[in-house]
C-alpha positions as CSV (number, residue, x, y, z in Angstrom):
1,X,-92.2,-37.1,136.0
2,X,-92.0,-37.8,139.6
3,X,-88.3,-39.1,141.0
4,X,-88.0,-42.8,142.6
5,X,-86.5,-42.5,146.1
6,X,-85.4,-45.2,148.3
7,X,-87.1,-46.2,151.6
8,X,-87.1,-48.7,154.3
9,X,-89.1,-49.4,157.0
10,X,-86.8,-51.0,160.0
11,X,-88.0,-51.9,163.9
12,X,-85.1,-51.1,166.0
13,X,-84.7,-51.9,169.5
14,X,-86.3,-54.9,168.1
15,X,-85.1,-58.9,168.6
16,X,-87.5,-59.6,164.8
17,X,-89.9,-57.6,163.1
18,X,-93.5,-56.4,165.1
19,X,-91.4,-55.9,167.9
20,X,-89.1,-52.6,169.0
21,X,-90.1,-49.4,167.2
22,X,-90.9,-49.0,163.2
23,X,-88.7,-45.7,161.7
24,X,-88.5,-44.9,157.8
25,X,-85.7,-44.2,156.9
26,X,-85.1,-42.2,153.1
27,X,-81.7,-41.9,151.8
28,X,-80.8,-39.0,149.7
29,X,-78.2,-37.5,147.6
30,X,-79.2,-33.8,148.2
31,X,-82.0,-32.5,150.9
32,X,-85.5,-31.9,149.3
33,X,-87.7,-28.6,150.4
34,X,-88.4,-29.3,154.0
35,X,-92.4,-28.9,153.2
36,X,-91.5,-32.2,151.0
37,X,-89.8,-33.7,153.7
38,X,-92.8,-33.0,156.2
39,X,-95.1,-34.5,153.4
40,X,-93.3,-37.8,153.4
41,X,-92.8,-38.1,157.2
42,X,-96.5,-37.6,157.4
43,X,-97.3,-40.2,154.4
44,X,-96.0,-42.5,155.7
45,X,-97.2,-42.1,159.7
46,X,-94.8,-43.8,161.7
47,X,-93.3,-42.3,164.6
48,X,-90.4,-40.9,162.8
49,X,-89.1,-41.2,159.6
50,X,-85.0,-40.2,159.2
51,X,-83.5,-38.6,156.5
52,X,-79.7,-38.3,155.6
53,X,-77.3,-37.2,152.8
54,X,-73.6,-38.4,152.5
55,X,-71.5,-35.4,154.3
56,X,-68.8,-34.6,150.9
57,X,-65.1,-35.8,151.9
58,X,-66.6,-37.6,154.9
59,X,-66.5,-41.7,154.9
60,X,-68.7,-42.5,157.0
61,X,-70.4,-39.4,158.1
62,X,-73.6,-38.1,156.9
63,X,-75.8,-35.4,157.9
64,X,-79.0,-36.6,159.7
65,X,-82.9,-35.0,160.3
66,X,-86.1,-36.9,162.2
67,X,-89.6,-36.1,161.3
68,X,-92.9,-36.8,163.1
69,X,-95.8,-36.7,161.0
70,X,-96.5,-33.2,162.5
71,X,-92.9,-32.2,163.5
72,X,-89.3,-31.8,162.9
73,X,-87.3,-33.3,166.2
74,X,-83.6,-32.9,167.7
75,X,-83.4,-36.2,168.4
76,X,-84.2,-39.0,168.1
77,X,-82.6,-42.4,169.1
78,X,-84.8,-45.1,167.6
79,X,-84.8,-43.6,163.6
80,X,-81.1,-42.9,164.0
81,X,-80.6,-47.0,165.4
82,X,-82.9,-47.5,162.0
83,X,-80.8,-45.3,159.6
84,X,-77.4,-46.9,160.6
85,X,-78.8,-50.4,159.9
86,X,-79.9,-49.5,156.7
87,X,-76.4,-48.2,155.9
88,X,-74.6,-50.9,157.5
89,X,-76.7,-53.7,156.3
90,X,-78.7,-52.7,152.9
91,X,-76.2,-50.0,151.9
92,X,-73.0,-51.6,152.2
93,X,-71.5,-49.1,154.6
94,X,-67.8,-50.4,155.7
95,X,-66.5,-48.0,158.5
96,X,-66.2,-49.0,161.8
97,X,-68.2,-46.5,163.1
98,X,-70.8,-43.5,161.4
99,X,-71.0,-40.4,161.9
100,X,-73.8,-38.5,162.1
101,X,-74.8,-34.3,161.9
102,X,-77.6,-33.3,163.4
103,X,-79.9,-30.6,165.2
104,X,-78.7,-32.5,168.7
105,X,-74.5,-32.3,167.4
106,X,-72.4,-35.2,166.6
107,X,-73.8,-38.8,167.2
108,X,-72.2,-41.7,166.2
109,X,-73.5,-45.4,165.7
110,X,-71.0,-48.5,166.2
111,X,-71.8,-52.1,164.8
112,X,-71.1,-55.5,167.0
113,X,-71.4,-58.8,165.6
114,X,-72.6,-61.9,167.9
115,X,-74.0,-64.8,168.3
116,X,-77.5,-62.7,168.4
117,X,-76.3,-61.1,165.3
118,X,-75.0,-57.5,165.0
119,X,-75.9,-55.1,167.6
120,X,-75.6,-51.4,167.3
121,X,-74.6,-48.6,170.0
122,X,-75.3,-45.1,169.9
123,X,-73.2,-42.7,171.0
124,X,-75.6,-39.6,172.8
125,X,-75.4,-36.8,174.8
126,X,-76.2,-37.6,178.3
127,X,-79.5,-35.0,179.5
128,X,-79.3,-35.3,183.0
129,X,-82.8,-34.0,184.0
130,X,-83.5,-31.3,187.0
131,X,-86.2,-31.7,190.3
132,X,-89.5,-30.2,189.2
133,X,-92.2,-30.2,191.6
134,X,-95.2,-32.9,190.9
135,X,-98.0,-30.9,189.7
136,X,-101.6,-31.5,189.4
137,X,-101.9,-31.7,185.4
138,X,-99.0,-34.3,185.9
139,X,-100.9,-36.6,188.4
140,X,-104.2,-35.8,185.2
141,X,-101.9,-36.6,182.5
142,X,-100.3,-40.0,184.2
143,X,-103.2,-41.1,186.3
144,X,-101.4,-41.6,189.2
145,X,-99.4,-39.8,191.5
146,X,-95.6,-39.6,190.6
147,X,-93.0,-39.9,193.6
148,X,-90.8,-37.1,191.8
149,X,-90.7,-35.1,188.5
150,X,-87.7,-34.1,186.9
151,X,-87.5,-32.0,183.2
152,X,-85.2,-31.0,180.9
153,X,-86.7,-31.0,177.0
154,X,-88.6,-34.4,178.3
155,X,-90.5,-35.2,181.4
156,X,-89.5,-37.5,183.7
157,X,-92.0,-39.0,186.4
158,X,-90.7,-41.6,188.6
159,X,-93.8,-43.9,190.3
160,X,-93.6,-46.4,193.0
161,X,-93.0,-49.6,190.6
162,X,-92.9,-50.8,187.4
163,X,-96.2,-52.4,188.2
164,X,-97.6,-48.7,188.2
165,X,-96.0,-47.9,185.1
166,X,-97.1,-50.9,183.4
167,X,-100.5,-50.3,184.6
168,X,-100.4,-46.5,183.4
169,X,-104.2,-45.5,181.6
170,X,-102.7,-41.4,180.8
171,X,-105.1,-38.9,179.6
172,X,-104.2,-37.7,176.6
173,X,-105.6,-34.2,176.7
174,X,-103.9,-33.5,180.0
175,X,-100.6,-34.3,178.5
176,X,-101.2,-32.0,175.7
177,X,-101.6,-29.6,178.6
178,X,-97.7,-30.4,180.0
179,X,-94.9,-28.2,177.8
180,X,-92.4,-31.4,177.3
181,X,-91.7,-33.4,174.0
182,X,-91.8,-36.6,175.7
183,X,-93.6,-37.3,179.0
184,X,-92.0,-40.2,180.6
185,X,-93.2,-42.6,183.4
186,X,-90.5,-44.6,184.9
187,X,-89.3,-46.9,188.3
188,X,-86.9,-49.3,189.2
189,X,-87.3,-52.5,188.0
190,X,-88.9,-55.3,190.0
191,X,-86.3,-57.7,192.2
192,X,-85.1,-60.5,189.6
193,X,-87.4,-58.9,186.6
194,X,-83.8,-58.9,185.0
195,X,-83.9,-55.4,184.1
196,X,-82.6,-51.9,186.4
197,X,-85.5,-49.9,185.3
198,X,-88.4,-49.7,182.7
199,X,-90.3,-46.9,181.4
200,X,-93.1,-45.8,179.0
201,X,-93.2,-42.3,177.1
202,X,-95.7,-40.6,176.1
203,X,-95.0,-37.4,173.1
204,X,-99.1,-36.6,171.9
205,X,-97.7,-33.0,171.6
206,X,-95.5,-34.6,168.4
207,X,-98.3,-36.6,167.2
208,X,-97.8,-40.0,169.3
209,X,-99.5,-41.1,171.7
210,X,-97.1,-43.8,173.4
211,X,-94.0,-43.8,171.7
212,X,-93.2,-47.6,171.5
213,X,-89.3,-47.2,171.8
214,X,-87.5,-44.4,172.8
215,X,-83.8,-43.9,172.2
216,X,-83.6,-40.2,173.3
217,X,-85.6,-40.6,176.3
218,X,-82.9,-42.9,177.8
219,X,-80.0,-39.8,177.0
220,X,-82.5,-38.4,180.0
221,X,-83.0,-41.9,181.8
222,X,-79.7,-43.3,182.1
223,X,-78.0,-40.3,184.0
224,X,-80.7,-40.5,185.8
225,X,-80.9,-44.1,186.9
226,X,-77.4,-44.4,187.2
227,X,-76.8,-41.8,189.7
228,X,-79.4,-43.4,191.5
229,X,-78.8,-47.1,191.4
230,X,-75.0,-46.2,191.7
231,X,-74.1,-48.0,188.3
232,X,-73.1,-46.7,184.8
233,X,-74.1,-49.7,183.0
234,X,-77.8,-50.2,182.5
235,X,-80.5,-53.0,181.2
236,X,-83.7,-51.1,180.7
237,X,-87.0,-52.4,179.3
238,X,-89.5,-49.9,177.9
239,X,-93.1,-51.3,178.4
240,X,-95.3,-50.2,175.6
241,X,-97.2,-53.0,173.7
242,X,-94.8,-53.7,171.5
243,X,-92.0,-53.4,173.6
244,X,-88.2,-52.8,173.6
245,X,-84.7,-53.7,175.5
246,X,-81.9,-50.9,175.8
247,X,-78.4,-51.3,177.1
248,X,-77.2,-48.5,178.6
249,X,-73.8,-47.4,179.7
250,X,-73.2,-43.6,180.7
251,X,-69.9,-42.4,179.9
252,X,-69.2,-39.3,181.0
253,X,-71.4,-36.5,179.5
254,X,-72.2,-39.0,177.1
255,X,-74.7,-42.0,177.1
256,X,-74.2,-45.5,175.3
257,X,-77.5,-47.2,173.8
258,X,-77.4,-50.3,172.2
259,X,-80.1,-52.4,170.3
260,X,-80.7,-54.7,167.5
261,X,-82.8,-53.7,164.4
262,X,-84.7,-56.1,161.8
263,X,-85.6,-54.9,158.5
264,X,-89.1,-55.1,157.7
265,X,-89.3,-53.4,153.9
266,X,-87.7,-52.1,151.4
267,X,-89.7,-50.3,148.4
268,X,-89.7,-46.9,146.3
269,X,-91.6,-43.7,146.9
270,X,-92.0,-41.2,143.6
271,X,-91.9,-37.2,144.5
């Protein structure tokens, strides 16, 4: 007889549903064979779907794990935003703050309630990225020339406006080419666009091919940006089609990422 689990499906970095970036998110008592997990994660064919078990003697903490529907990933901002709404908001979660194992160490997730409703902040490591040189299957990959490249487990390619990275057509096969988990394009923000800097990502190696949303590109991005605007705290815009706002703030060797999340469904899978 197959067992009923628990999942949601939640758009974080989203102001209502069919914006941000969908994440299932499966609660569990105790971690199934990782093939099963795999099997669900590509089932269901969303970007990521999280998985987490109550850590014993813990309030508040749990341990945490991100599928692709080809891969298991370190991190992953979006799914994590995702999985703490679905404790704080359809699980009845009371701390002030979680706590959360995972492949990437401690993360933690906060919750703020406003007049635009509750907003939540991660708590990251900061990746500050190293110079790269621009090479040809990167210019391929983005169709257009980058300024600079940086990497660290992303790339980062900085163009000459967000008009350019807006206007970005990549090939996809090139970008299977480039060794990176997520290939970003990013610039400054335009003058009065009300944001610092936008950006698009790109992760076909993971099985997506624009990543609508991407909370762990910005632990690259924000130490990034704000060495180079001069400012730790951050409004950035990612321009995929469905689109998503990030505050930012770094903090040290750590970076701050706030977003709201909307529920979109709740239902029952049977393993």
């Amino acid at each position: 007889m197959p067992k009923p689990y628990p999942l949601y499906q939640v758009d974080a970095f989203a102001e209502g549903v069919f914006t941000g970036n969908p994440a299932a998110v499966v609660p569990l008592d105790a971690w199934l064979p990782d093939e099963t997990l795999a099997a669900i994660a590509a089932e269901n064919n969303l970007a990521e779907t999280a998985f987490f078990e109550p850590l014993p003697g813990s309030p508040g903490g749990y341990q945490l794990r991100w599928f692709t529907p080809t891969f298991e990933i370190d991190l992953c901002g979006h799914a994590t935003l995702a999985a703490a709404h679905v404790l704080f908001e359809e699980l009845g979660c009371t701390v002030p703050r979680l706590r959360f194992e995972s492949k990437s160490g401690p993360l933690f997730v906060e919750r703020e309630h406003g007049t635009d409703g509750a907003l939540l902040t991660l708590d990251f490591p900061s990746w500050p990225p190293e110079p790269v040189a621009v090479t040809e299957t990167m210019v391929r990959a983005f169709g257009a020339v980058p300024l600079e490249a940086f990497a660290g487990r992303d790339l980062l390619c900085i163009f000459t406006d967000e008009d350019v990275v807006r206007g970005l057509a990549p090939d996809m096969p090139a970008l299977h080419e480039l060794p990176y988990v997520c290939n970003i394009a990013s610039a400054a923000g335009r003058p009065g666009g009300g944001f610092d800097f936008v950006s698009r990502v790109f992760c076909p190696e993971v099985g997506i091919p624009e990543d609508p949303v991407t909370g762990s590109a910005h632990s690259l991005l924000t130490p990034f940006w704000a060495a180079r605007l001069g400012k730790t705290r951050l409004d950035a815009f990612q321009a995929s089609s469905r689109s998503g706002r990030l505050f930012c703030e770094l903090q040290g060797d750590r970076v701050r990422i706030s977003g709201r999340a909307a529920l979109y469904l709740r239902g029952t899978i049977f393993i």
